[in-house]
Each structure stands twice: as C-alpha cells, then as structure tokens.
PQR file with spaces between the fields and no chain letter, atoms N, CA, C, O and H, PARSE charges and radii, in Angstrom:
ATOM       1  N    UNK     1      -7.557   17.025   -1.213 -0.4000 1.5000
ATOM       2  CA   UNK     1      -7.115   15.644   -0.983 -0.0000 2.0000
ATOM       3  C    UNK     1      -6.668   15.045   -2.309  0.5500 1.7000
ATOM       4  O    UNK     1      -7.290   14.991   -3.370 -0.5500 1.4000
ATOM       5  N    UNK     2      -5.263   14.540   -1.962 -0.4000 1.5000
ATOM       6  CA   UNK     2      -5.266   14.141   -3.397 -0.0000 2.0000
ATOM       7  C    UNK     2      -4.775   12.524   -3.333  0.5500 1.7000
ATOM       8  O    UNK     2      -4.473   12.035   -2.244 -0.5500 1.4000
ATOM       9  H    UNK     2      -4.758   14.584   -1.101  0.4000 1.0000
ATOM      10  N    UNK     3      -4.716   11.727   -4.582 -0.4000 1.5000
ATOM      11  CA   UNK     3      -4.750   10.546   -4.845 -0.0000 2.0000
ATOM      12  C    UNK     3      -3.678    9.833   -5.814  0.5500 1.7000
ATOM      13  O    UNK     3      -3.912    9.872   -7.022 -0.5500 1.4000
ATOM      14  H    UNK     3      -4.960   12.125   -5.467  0.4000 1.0000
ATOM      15  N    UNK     4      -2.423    9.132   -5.317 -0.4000 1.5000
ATOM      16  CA   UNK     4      -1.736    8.638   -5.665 -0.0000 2.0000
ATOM      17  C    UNK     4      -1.886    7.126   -6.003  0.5500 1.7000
ATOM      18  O    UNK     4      -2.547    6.495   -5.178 -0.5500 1.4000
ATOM      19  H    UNK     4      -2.233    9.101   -4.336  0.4000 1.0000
ATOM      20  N    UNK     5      -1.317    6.314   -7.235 -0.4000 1.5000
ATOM      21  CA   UNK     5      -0.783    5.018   -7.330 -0.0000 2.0000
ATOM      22  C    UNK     5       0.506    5.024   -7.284  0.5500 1.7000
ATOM      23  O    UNK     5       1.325    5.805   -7.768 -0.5500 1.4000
ATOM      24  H    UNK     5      -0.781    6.826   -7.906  0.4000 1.0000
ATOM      25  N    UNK     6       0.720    3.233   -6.091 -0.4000 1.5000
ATOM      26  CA   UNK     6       1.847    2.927   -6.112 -0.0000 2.0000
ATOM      27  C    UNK     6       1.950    1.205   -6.903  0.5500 1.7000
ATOM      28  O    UNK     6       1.204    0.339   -6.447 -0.5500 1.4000
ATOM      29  H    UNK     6       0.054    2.599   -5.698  0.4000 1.0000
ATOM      30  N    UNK     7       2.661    0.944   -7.768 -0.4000 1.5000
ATOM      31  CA   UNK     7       2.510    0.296   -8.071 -0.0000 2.0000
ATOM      32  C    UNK     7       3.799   -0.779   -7.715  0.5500 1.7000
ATOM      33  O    UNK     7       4.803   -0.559   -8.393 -0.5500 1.4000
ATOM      34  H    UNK     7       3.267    1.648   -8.138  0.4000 1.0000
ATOM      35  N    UNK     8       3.919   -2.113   -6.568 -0.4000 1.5000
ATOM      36  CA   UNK     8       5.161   -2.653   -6.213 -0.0000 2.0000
ATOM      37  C    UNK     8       4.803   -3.747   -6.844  0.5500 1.7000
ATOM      38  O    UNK     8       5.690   -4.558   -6.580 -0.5500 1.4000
ATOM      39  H    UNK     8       3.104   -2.292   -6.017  0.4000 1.0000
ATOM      40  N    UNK     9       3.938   -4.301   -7.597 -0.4000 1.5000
ATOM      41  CA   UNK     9       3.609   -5.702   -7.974 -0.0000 2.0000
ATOM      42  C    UNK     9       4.779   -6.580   -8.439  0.5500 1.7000
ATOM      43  O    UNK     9       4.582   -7.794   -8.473 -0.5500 1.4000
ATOM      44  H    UNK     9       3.218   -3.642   -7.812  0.4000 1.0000
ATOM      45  N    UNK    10       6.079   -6.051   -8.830 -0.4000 1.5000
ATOM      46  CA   UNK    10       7.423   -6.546   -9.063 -0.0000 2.0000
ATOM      47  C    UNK    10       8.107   -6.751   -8.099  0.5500 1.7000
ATOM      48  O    UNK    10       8.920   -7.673   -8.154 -0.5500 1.4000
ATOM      49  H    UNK    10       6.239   -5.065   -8.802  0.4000 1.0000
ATOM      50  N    UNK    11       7.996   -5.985   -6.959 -0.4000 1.5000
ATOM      51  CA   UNK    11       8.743   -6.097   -5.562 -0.0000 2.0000
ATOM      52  C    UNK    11       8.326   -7.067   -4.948  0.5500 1.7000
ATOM      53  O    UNK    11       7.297   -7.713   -5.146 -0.5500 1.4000
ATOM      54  H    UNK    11       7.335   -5.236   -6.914  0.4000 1.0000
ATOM      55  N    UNK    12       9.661   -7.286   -3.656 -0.4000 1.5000
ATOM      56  CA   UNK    12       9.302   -8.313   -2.681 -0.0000 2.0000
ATOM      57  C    UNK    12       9.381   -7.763   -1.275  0.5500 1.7000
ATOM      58  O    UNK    12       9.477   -6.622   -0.822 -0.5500 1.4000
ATOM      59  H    UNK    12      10.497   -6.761   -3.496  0.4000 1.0000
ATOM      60  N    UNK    13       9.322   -8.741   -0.845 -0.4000 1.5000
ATOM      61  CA   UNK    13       9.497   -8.300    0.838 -0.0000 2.0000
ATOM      62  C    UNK    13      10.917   -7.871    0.861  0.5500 1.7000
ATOM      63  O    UNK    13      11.534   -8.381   -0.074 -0.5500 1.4000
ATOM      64  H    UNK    13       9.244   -9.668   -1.213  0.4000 1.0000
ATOM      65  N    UNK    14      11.652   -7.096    1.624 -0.4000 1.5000
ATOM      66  CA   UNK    14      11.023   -5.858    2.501 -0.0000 2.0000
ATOM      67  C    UNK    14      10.751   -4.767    2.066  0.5500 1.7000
ATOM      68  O    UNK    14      10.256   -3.879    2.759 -0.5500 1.4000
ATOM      69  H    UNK    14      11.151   -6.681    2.384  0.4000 1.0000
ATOM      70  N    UNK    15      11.133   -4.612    0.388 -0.4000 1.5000
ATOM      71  CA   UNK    15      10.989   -3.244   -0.209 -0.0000 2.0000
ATOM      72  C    UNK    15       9.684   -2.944   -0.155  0.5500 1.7000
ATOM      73  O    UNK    15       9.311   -1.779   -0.300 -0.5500 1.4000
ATOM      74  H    UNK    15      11.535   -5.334   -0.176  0.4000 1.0000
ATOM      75  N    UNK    16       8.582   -4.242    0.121 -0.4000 1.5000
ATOM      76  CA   UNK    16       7.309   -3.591   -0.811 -0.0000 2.0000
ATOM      77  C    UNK    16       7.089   -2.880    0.171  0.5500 1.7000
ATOM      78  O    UNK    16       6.412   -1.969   -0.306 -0.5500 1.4000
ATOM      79  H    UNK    16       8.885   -5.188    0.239  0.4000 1.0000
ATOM      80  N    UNK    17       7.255   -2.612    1.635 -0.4000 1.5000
ATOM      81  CA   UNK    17       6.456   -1.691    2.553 -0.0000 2.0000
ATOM      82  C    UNK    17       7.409   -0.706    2.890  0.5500 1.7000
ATOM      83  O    UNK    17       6.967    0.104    3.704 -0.5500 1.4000
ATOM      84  H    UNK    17       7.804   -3.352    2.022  0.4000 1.0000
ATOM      85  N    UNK    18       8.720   -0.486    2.484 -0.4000 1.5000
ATOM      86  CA   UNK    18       9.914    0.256    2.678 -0.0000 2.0000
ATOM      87  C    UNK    18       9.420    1.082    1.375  0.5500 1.7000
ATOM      88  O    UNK    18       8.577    1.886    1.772 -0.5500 1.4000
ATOM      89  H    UNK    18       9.079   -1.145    1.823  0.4000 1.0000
ATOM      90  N    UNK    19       9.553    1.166    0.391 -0.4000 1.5000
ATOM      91  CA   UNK    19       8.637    1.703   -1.142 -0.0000 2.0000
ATOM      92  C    UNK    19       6.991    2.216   -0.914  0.5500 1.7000
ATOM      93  O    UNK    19       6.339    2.979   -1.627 -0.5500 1.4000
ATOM      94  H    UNK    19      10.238    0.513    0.068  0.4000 1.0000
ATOM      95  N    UNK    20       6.602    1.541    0.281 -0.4000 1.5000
ATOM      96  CA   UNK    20       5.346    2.392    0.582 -0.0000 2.0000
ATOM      97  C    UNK    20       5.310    3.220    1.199  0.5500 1.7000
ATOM      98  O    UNK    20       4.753    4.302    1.012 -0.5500 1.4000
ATOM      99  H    UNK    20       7.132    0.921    0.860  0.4000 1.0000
ATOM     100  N    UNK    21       6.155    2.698    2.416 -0.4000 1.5000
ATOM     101  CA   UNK    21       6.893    3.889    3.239 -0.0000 2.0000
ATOM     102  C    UNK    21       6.951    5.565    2.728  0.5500 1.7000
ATOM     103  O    UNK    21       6.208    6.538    2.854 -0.5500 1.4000
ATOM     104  H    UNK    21       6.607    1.818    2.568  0.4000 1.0000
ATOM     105  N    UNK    22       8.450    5.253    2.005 -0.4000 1.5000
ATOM     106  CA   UNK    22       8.318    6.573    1.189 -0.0000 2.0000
ATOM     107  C    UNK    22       7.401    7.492    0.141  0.5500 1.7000
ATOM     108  O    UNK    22       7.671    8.603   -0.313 -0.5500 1.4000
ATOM     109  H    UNK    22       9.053    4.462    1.903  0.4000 1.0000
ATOM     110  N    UNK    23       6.556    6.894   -0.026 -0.4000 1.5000
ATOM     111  CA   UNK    23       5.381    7.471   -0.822 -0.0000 2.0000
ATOM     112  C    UNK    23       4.199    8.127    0.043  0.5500 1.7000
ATOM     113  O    UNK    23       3.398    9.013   -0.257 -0.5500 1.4000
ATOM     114  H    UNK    23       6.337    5.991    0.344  0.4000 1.0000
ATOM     115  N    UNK    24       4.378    7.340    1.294 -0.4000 1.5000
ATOM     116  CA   UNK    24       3.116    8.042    2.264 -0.0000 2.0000
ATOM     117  C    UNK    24       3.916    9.190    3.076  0.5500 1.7000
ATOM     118  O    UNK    24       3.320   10.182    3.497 -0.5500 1.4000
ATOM     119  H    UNK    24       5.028    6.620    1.538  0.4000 1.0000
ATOM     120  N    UNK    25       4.972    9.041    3.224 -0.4000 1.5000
ATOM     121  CA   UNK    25       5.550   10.364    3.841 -0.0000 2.0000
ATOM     122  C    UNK    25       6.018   11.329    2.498  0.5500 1.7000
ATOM     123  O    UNK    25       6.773   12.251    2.808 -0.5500 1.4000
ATOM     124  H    UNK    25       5.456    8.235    2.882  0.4000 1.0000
ATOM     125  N    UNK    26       5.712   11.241    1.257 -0.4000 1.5000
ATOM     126  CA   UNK    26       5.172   12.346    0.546 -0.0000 2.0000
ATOM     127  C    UNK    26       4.101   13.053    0.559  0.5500 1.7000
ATOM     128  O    UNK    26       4.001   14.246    0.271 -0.5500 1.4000
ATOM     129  H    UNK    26       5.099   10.493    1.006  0.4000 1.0000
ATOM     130  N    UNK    27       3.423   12.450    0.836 -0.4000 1.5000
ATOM     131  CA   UNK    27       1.838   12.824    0.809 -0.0000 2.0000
ATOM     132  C    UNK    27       1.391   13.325    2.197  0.5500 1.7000
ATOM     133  O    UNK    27       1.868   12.926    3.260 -0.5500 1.4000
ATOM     134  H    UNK    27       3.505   11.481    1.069  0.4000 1.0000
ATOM     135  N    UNK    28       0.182   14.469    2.026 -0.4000 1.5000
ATOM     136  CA   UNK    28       0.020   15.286    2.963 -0.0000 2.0000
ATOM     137  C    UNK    28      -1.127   14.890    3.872  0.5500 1.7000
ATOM     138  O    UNK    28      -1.983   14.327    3.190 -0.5500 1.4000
ATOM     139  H    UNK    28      -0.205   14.792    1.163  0.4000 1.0000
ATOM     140  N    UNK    29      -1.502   14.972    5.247 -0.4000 1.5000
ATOM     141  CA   UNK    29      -2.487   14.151    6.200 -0.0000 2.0000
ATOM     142  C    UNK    29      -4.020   14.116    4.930  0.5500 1.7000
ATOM     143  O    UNK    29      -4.403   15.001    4.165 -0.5500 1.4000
ATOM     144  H    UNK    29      -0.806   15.429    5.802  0.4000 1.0000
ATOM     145  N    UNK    30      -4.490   12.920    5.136 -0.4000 1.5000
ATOM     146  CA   UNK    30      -5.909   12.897    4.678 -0.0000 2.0000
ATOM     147  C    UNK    30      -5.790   12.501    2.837  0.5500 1.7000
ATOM     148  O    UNK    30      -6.730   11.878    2.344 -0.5500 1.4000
ATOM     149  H    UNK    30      -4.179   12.201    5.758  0.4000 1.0000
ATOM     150  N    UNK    31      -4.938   12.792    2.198 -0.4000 1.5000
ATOM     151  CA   UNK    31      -4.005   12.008    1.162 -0.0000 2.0000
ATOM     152  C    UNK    31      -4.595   10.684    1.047  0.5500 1.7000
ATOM     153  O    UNK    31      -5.008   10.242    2.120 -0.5500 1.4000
ATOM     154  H    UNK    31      -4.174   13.298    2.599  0.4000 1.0000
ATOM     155  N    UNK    32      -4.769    9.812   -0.132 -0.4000 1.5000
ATOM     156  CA   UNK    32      -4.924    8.727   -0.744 -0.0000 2.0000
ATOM     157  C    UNK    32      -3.843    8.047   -1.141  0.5500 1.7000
ATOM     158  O    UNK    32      -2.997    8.687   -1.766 -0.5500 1.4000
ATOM     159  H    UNK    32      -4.433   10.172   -1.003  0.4000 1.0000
ATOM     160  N    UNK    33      -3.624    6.709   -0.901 -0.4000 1.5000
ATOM     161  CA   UNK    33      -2.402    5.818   -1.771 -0.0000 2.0000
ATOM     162  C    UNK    33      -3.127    4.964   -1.987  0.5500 1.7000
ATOM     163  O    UNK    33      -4.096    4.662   -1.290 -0.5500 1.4000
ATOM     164  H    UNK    33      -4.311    6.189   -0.393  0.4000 1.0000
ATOM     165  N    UNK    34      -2.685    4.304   -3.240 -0.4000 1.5000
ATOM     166  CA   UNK    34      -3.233    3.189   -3.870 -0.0000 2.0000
ATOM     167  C    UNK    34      -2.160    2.249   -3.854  0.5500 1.7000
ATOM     168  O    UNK    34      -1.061    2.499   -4.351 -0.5500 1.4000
ATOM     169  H    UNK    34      -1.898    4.548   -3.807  0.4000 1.0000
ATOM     170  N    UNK    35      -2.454    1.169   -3.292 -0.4000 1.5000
ATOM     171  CA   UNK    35      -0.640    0.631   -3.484 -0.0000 2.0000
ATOM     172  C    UNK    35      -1.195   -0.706   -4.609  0.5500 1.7000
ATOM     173  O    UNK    35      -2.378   -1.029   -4.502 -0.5500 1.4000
ATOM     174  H    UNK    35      -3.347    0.967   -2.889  0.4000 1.0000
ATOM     175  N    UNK    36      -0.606   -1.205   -5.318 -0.4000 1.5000
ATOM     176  CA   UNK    36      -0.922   -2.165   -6.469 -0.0000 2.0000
ATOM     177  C    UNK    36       0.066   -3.470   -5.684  0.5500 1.7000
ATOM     178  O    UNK    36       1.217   -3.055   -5.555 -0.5500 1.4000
ATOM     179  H    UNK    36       0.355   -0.942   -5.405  0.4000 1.0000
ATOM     180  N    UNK    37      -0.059   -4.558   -5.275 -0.4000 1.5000
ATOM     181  CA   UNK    37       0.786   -5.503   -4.960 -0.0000 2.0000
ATOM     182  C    UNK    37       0.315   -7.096   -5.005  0.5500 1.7000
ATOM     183  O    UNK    37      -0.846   -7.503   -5.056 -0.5500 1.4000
ATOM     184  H    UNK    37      -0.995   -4.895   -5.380  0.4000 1.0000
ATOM     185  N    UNK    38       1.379   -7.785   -4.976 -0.4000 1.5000
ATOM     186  CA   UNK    38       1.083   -9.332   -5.269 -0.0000 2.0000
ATOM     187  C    UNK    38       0.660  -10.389   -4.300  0.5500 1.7000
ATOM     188  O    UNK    38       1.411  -10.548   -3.337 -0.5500 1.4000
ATOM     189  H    UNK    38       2.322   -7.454   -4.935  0.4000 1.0000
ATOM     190  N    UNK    39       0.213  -10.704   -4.333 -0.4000 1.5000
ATOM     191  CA   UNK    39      -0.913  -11.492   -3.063 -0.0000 2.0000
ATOM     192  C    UNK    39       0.821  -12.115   -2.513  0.5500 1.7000
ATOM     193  O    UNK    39       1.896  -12.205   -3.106 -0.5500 1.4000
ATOM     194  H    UNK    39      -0.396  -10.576   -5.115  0.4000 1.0000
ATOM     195  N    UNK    40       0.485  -12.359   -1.473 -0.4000 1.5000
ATOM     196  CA   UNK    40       1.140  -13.780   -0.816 -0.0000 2.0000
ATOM     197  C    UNK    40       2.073  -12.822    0.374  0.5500 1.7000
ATOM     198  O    UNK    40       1.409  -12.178    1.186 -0.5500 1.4000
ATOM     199  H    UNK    40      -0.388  -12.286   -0.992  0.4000 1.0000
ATOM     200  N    UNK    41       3.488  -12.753    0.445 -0.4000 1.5000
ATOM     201  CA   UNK    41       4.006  -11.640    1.788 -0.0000 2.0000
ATOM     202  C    UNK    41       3.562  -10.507    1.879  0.5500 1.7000
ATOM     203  O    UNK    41       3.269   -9.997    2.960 -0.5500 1.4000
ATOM     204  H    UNK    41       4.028  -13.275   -0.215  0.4000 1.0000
ATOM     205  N    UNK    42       3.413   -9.781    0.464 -0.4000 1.5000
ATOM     206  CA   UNK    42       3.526   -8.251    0.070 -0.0000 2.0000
ATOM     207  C    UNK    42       2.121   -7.833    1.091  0.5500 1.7000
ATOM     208  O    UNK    42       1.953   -7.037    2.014 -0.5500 1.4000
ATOM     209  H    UNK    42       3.651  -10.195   -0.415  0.4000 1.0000
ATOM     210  N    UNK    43       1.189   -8.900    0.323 -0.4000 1.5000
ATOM     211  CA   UNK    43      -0.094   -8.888    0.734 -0.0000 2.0000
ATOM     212  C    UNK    43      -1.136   -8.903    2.037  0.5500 1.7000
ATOM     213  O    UNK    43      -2.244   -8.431    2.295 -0.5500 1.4000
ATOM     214  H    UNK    43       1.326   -9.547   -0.427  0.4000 1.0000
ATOM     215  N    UNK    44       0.014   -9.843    2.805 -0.4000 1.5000
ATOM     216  CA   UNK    44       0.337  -10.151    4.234 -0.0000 2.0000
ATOM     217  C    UNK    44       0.856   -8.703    5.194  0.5500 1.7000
ATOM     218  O    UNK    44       0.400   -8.327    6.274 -0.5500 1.4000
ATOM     219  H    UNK    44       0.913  -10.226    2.596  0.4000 1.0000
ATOM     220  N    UNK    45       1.814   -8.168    4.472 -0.4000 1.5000
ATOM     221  CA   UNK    45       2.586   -7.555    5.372 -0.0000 2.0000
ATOM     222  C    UNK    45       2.497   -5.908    5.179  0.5500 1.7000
ATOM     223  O    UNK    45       3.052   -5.158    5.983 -0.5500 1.4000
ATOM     224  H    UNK    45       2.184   -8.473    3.595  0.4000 1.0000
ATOM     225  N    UNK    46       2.062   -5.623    4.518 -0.4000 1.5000
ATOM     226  CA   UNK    46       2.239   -3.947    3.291 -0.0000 2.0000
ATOM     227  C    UNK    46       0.627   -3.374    4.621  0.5500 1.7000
ATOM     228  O    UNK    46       0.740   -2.369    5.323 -0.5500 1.4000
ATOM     229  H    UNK    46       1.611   -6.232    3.865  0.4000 1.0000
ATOM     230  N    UNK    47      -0.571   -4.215    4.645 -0.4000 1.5000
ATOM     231  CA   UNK    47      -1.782   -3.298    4.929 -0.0000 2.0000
ATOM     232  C    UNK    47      -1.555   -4.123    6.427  0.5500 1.7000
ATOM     233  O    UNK    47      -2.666   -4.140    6.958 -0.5500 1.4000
ATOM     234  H    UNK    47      -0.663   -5.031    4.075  0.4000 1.0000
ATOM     235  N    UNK    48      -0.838   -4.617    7.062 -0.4000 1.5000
ATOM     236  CA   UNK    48      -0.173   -4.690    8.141 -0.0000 2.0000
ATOM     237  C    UNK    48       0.511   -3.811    8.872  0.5500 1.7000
ATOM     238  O    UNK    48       0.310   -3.431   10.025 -0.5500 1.4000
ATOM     239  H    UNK    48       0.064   -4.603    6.631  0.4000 1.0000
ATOM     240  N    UNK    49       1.349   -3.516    8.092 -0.4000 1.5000
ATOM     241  CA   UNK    49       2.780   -2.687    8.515 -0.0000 2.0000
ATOM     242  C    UNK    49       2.011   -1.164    8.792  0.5500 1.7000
ATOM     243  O    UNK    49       2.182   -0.444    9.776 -0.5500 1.4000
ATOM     244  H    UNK    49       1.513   -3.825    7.155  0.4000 1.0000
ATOM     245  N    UNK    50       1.090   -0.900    7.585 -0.4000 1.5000
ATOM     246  CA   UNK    50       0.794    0.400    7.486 -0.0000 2.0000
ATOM     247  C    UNK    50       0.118    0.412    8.563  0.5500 1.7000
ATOM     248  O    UNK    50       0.853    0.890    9.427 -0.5500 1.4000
ATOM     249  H    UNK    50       0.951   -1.484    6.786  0.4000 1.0000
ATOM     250  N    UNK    51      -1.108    0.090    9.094 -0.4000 1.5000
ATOM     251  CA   UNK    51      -2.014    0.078   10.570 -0.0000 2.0000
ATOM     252  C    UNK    51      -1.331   -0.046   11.458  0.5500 1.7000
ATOM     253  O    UNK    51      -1.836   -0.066   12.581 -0.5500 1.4000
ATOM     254  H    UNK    51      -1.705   -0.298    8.392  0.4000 1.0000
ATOM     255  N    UNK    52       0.357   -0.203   11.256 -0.4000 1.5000
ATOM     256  CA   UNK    52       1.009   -0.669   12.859 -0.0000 2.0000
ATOM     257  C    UNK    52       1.370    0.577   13.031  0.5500 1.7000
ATOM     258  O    UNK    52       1.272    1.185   14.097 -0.5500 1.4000
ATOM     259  H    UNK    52       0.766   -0.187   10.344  0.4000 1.0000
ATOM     260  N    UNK    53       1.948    1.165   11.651 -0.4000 1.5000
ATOM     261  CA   UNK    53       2.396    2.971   11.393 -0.0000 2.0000
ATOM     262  C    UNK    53       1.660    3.828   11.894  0.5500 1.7000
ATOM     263  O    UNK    53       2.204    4.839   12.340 -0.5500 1.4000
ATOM     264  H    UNK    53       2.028    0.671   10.785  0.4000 1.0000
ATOM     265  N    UNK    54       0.094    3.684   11.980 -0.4000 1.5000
ATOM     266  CA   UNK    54      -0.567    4.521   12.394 -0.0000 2.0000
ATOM     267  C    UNK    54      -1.232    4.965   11.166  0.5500 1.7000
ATOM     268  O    UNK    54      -1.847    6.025   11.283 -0.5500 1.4000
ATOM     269  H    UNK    54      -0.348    2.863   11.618  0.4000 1.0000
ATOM     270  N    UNK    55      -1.260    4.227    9.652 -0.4000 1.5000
ATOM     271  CA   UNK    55      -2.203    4.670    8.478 -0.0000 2.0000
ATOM     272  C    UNK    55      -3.343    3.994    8.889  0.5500 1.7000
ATOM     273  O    UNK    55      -3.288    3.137    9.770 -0.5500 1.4000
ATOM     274  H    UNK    55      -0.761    3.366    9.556  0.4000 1.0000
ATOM     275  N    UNK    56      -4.364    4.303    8.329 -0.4000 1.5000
ATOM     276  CA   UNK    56      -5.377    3.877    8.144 -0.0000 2.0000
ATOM     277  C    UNK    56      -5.895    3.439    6.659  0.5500 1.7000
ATOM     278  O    UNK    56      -6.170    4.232    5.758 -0.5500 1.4000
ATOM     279  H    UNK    56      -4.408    5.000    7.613  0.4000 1.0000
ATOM     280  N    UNK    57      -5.974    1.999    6.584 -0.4000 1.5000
ATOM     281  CA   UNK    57      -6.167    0.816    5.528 -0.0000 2.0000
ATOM     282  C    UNK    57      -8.151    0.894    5.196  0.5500 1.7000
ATOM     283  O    UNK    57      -9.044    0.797    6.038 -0.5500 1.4000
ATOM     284  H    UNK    57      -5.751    1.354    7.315  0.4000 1.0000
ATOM     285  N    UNK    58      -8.239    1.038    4.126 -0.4000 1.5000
ATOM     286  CA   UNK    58      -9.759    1.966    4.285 -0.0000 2.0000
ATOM     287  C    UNK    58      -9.773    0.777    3.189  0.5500 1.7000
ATOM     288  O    UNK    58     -10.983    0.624    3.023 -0.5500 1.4000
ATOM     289  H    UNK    58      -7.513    1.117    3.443  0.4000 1.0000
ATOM     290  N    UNK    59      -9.251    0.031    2.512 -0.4000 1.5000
ATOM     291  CA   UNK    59      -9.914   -1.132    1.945 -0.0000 2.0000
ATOM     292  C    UNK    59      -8.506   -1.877    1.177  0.5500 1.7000
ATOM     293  O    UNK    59      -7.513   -1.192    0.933 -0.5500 1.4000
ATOM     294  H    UNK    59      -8.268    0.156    2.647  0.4000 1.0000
ATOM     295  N    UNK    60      -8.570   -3.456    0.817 -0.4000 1.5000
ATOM     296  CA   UNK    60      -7.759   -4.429    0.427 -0.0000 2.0000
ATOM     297  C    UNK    60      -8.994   -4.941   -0.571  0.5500 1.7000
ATOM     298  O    UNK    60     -10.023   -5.223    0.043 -0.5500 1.4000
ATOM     299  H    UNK    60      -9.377   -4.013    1.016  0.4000 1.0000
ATOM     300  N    UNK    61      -9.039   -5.086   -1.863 -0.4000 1.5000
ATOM     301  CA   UNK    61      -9.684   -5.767   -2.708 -0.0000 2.0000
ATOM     302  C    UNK    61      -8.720   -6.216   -4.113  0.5500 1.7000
ATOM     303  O    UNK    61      -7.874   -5.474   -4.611 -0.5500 1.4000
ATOM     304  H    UNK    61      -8.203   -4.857   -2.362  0.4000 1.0000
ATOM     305  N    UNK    62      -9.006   -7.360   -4.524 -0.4000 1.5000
ATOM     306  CA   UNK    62      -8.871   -8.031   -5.823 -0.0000 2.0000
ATOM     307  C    UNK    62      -9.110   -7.156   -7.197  0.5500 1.7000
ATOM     308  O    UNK    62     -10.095   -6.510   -7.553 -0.5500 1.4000
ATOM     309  H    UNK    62      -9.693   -7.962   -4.119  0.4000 1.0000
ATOM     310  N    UNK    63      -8.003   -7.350   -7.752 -0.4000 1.5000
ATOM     311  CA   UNK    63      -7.974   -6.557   -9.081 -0.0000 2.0000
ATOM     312  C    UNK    63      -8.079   -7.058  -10.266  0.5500 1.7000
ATOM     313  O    UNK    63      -8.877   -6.728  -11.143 -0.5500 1.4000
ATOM     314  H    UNK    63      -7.203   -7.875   -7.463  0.4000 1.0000
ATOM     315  N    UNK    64      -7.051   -8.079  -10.306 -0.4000 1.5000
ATOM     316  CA   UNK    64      -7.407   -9.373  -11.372 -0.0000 2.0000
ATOM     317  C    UNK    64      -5.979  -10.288  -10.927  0.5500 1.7000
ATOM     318  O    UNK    64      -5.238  -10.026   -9.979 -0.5500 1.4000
ATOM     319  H    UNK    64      -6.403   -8.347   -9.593  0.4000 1.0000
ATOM     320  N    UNK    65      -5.820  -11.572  -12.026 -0.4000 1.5000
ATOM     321  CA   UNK    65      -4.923  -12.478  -11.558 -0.0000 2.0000
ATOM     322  C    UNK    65      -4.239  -12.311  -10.009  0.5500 1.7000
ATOM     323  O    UNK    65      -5.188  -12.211   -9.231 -0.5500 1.4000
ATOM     324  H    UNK    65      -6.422  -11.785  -12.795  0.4000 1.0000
ATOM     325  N    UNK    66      -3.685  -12.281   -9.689 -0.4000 1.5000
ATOM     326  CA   UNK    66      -2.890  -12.315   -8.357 -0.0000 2.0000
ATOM     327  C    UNK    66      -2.315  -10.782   -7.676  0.5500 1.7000
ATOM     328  O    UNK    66      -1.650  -10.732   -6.641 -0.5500 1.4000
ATOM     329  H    UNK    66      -2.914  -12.362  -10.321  0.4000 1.0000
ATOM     330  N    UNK    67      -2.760   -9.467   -8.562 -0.4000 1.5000
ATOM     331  CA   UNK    67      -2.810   -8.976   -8.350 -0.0000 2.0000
ATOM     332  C    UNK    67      -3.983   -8.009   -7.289  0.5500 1.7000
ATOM     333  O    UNK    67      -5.161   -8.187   -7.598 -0.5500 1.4000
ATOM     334  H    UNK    67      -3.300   -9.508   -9.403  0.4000 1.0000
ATOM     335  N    UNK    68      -3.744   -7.098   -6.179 -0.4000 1.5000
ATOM     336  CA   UNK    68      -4.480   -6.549   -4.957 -0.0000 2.0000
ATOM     337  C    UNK    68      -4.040   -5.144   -4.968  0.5500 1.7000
ATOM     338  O    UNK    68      -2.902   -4.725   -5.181 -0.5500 1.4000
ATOM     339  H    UNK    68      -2.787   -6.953   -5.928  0.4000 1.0000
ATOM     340  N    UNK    69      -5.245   -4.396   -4.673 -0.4000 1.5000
ATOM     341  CA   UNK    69      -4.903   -3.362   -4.089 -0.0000 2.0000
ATOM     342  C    UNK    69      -5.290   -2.686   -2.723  0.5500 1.7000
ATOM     343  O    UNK    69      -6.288   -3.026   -2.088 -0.5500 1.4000
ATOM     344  H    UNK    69      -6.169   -4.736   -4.500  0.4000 1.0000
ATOM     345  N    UNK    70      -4.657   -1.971   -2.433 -0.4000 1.5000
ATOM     346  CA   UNK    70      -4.470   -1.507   -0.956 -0.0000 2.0000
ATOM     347  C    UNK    70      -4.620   -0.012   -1.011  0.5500 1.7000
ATOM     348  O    UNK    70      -3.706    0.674   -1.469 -0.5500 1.4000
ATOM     349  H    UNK    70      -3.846   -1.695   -2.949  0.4000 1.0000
ATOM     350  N    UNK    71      -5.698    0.506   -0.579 -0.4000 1.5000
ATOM     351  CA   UNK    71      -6.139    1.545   -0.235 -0.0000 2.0000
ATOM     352  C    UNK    71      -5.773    2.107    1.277  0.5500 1.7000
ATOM     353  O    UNK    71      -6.074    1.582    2.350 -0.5500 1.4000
ATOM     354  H    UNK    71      -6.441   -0.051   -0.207  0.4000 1.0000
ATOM     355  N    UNK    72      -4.936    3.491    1.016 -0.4000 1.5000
ATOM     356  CA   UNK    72      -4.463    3.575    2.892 -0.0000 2.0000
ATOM     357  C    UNK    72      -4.400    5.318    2.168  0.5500 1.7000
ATOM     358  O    UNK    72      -4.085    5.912    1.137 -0.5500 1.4000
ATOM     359  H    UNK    72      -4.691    3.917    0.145  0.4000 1.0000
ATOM     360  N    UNK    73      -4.904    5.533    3.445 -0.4000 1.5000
ATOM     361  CA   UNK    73      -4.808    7.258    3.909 -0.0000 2.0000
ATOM     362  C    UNK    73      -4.389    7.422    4.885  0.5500 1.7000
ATOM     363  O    UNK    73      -4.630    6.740    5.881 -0.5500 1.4000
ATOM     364  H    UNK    73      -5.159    5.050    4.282  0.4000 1.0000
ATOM     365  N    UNK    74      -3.417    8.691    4.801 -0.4000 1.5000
ATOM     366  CA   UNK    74      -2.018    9.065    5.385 -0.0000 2.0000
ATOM     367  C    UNK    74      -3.311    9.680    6.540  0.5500 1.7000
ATOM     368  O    UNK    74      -2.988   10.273    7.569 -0.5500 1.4000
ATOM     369  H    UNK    74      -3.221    9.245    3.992  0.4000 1.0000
C-alpha cells in the first residue's frame, strides 16, 4: 500500500477535484492520497465528490492557517 501527497492549496474549484481525480486513478485499489487543500469550496466539494466516486474519505482534519487535509483511499 502505498501513500501519496496531493497538494491543490493554490487551486480552485473545479480543478481541485478534477486534479484529484487524476491522482486517484494513478494509484492502485487500497492506495493512500493525501490531498492538501483550502478550506471554503475546495473543502466543501473535493471529500464530497470523492464519496460520490465511490472513494472512501477515512479522515478531513486541520493542518494549520486555512489550510486541510483530506485523507481518501482508492
């Protein structure tokens, strides 16, 4: 099992989950992503989108300033 960072904290909506997109269909079933992103749509919509995909969002926690991360296995 292995363990990737994605880091979109510069991105906006719609790339940030289109950019996650492609990183989880690199990665092989049971795979780790770390996605790094900025509270407010990204934040809203990224550990959304992924559970609608069929990932599984295994945790959303605070990193520092306005920055979040998003834990999802493929």
């Amino acid at each position: 099992m292995a363990t990737k960072t994605l880091d979109i904290t510069k991105e906006h909506c719609p790339m940030t989950f289109v950019k996650t997109k492609i990183e989880l269909s690199k990665l092989s079933p049971g795979d780790i992503l770390e996605v790094l992103l900025a509270e407010g749509e990204p934040l809203d919509n990224v550990p959304r989108n992924a559970k609608e995909q069929g990932y599984n969002v295994l945790s959303v926690e605070h990193v520092e300033g306005t920055t979040h991360k998003v834990i999802i296995k493929k």
